[in-house]
C-alpha positions, -999 to 999 in steps of 0.1 A, spaced: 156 -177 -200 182 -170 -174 160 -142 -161 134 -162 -158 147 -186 -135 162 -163 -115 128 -145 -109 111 -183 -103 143 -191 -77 132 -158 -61 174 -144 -67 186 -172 -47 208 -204 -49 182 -235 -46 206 -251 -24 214 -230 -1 198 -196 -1 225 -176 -12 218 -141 -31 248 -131 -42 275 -145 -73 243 -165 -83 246 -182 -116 220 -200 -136 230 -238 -146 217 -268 -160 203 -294 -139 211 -318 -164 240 -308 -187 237 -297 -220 269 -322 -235 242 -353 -226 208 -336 -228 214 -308 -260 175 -311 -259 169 -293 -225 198 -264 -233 165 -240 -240 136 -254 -212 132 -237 -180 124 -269 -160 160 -275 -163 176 -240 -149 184 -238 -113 198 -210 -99 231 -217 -79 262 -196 -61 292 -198 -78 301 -224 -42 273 -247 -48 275 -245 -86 316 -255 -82 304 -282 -59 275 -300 -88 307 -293 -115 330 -315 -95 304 -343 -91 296 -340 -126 327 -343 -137 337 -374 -121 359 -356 -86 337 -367 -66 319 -354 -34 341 -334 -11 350 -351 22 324 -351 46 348 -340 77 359 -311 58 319 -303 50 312 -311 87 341 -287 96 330 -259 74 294 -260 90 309 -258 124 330 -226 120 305 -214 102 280 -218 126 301 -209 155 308 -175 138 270 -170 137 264 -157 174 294 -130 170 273 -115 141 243 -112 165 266 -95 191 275 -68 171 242 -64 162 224 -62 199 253 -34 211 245 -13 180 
């Protein structure tokens, strides 16, 4: 099963494209749905970031704060054009 969903997910996190540390969970958890622990509509392949981020929810911690989020997009995006750099000198 895990193969196939990482074949159907085309070897990338759902939610955000990642291709590496990927790991195949349950979109609704096996300890309330035992009855979906088997069926492929309810794999989704995830990074190990984005599959630490559903646990928390799940789990009751809660979304992270959305200023730290927003914060994390902006450095990352900011570190984007220096990548591109490095590339057009090559």
């Amino acid at each position: 099963m895990r193969m196939l969903a990482l074949e159907r997910d085309g070897w990338a996190c759902v939610q955000c494209g990642e291709r590496r540390g990927l790991e195949v969970d349950h979109v609704q958890p096996v300890k309330t749905h035992p009855e979906l622990s088997f069926s492929l509509g309810n794999l989704q392949c995830l990074c190990g970031k984005c599959h630490a981020r559903k646990t928390r929810i799940e789990i009751g911690l809660g979304q992270i704060d959305p200023k730290r989020e927003a914060w994390k997009k902006l450095v990352k995006d900011l570190q984007k054009p220096n990548e591109h750099k490095g590339k057009e000198h090559a």
